[in-house]
C-alpha positions, 0 to 999 in steps of 0.5 A, a space after each residue: 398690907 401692913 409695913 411694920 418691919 422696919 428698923 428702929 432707925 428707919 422709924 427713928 429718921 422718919 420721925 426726925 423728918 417729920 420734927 423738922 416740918 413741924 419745927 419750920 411750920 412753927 418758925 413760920 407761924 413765928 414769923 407770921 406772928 411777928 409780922 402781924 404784931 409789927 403791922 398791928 401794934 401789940 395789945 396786952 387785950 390779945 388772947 393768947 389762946 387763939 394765938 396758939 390755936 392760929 399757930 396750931 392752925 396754920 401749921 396743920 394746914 401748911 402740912 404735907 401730910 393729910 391730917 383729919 379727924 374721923 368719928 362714927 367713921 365720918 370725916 369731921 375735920 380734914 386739912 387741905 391736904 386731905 382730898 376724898 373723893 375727887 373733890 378739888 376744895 375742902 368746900 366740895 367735900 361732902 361729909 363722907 364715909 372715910 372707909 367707902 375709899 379704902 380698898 376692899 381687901 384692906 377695909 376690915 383690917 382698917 376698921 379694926 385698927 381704928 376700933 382699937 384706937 378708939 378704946 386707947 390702944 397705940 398702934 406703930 404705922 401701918 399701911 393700906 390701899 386707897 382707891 379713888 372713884 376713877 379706881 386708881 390705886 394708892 398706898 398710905 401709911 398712917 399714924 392715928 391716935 385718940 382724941 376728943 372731938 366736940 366732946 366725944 372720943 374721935 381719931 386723929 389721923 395723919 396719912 403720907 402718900 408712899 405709893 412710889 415707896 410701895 412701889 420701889 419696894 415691890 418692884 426690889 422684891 420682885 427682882 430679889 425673887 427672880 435672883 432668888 429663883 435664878 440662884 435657886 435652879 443653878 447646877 452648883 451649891 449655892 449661897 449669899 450672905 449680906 455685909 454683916 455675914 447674915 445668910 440671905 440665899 440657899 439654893 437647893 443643891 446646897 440643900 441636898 449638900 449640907 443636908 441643911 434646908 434654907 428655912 433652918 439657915 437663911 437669916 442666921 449669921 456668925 459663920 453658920 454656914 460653915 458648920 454642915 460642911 466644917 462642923 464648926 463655925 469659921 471664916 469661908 471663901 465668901 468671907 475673904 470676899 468681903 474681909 481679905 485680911 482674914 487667915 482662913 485662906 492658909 486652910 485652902 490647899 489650892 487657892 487663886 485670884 482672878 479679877 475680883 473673884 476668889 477660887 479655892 479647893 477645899 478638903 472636907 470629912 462628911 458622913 465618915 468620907 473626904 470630899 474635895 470640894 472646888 469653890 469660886 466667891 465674889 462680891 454682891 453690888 448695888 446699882 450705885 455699885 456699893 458692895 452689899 454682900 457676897 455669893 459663893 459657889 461650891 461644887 463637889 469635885 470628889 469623884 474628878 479627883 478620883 479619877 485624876 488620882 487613877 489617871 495618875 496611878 495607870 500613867 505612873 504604870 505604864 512609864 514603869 512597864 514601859 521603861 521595863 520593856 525598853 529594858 527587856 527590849 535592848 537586853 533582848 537585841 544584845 543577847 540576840 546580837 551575842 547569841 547571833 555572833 555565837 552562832 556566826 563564829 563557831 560555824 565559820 569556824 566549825 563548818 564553813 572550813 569543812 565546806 571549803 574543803 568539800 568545794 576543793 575536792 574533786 566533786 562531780 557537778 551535782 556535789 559541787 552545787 549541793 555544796 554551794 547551796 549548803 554554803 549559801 544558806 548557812 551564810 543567810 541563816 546566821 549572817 545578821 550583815 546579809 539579813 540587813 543588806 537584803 532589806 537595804 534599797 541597794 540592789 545588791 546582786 547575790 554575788 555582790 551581797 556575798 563578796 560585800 560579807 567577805 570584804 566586811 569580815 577582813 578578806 583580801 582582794 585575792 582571798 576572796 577570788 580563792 573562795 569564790 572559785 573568780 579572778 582579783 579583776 573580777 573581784 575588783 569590779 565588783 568591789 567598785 560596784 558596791 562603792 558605787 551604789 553605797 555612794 562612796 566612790 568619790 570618797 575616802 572611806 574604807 570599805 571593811 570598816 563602812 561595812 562593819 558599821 552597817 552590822 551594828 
């Protein structure tokens, strides 16, 4: 499994770190150097070639890292950080086969890169699977390069252990695959971008939204997402996320905050058709809750506005047809209120006196009571008074209604005795019967103008 994809200054701070080891194994080797010419004494005979082999020396034995050297694929020289085959001691190594611990599905891949090293070729780090013989795995980086060793082409080989590297790694893209397929099965478009405004995730329903696939936009930056849904390129939701200093909330015609999340609706032309489109953004954190990016969710509320937009319309018409029938309704009771006073008044004045004369003509017993009947039933028909004070929980008797019509239209005590054919005492009683159960008996009211209040 090769690791190449990392950044120039990913290699650039690794190297650094791998100058500093060296530089402190060579301000040891000083330091030893020194100590021995301080307990020895300096001699002009010293060879100063095996002193540069023992600084040499010292500093690959002291070296975290495993460095040996492999020829015809054998280990030749090792430093004491390269341990092969369980062995304890370098003593206990017996020359080996150094591509009989390296796993299987990496052994090819190995040997190819330590064939192309061997005819000069300058490969960047790599790594593979190391397997012991108790099976366990663990993963290596390496960094190899030709030498001559006792005359004859070999490799030097400089290997780290990044097994928990490896293992954080797997275990960070893990956690992005299972984020990446939790975004990716959401009901909403979806989609995430890094610091630098780079798309990292584009889940399906966006797909289908913008008619654009996540293999054409993931990895693009500079606004790119915003072209299938603007036409162009230009700052979104998401963008305010992480620059809230930008304008592009004045192209929002509806925009809100709420804790640390932004929501906004947008209006957008597509394929010739508005869309009206809600939108909600915030921001993307890290464990040590660093803000790493930003997500934004957009759903297609078109048809909701639509039928907001009907709502709106039918609840507009029917405040208008019902001001209208409120309207037809109070001129229709002020015209049946006028066409009834009409009606009330001709007859009372066109009929009601020809009755009267009929009752005060000499009339057997059967005129007279056809009469009174004719005179009861105009009464009802056209009084709108005795309509209203039949449905009235007062239990008027018939005479009471009768005399209450004529106390309202303004006859006198004596006056309606004459109509009725019955004494003023009679009248009397009755008129305090109606005060009575109008509740007005211990009142001041007159009873004309009561009654002529109950008539409107």
């Amino acid at each position: 499994m090769n690791y190449n994809g990392k950044s120039k200054s990913e290699l650039i701070a690794e190297l650094a770190q791998r100058d500093t080891r060296i530089a402190e194994l060579e301000k040891l080797a000083v330091s030893h150097q020194q100590a021995d010419q301080q307990n020895n004494g300096d001699t002009e005979n010293e060879c100063p070639v095996h002193k540069i082999e023992d600084v040499y020396r010292m500093m690959i034995d002291n070296a975290r890292e495993s460095i040996h050297v492999v020829q015809d694929s054998l280990l030749k020289y090792a430093n004491p950080s390269t341990l092969y085959g369980g062995a304890t001691s370098l003593e206990k190594m017996a020359p080996i086969n150094v591509f009989s611990f390296i796993h299987p599905d990496d052994r090819e891949m190995v040997a190819e890169n330590y064939r192309r090293t061997l005819e000069g070729a300058v490969l960047s780090p790599y790594c593979y699977r190391m397997r012991s013989e108790h099976g366990n795995i663990a993963w290596k980086e390496i960094t190899a390069i030709r030498i001559m060793w006792e005359g004859r082409p070999a490799v030097l080989v400089f290997t780290t252990d990044v097994t928990e590297r490896v293992k954080m790694e797997e275990a960070l893209r893990k956690s992005e695959r299972q984020l990446s397929d939790i975004i990716n099965f959401l009901p909403d478009a979806t989609f995430a971008i890094d610091n630098n405004g780079v798309v990292i995730v584009w889940n399906r329903v966006i797909e289908q939204l913008s008619g654009i696939s996540a293999d054409d936009i993931v990895g693009k930056g500079e606004f790119a997402y915003s072209i299938p849904f603007y036409r162009h390129r230009r700052p979104m939701l998401i963008d305010l996320v992480l620059s809230p200093g930008q304008d592009a909330v004045k192209s929002y015609p509806s925009f809100g905050k709420m804790g640390e999340d932004l929501f906004a609706e947008a209006i957008i032309e597509h394929d010739g058709r508005i869309q009206h489109l809600w939108c909600k953004a915030s921001a993307i954190y890290d464990h040590n809750e660093n803000v790493i990016g930003a997500i934004e969710s957009i759903r297609d509320i078109t048809e909701l506005k639509k039928t907001e937009e009907k709502l709106k319309a039918n609840t507009q018409n029917l405040e208008e047809a019902n001001t209208a029938l409120k309207v037809l309704l109070r001129h229709r009771e002020e015209d049946r209120g006028e066409i009834e006073d009409r009606v009330m008044n001709n007859m009372r004045k066109l009929i009601l006196p020809y009755v009267e004369k009929l009752k005060n003509s000499k009339l057997d017993d059967n005129q007279t009571m056809f009469v009174s009947i004719l005179e009861k039933h105009l009464e009802e028909l056209v009084s709108p008074f005795l309509s209203k004070m039949s449905v009235y929980s007062y239990n008027f008797t018939p005479r009471e209604i009768e005399i209450a019509s004529l106390i309202k239209d303004g006859k006198t005590t004596k006056e309606i005795g004459e109509i009725l054919n019955i004494s003023t005492s009679t009248v009397n009683i009755y008129r305090n019967s109606i005060r009575c159960k109008l509740n007005l008996n211990k009142k001041k009211v007159n009873l004309q103008s009561y009654l002529s209040s109950m008539s409107t």
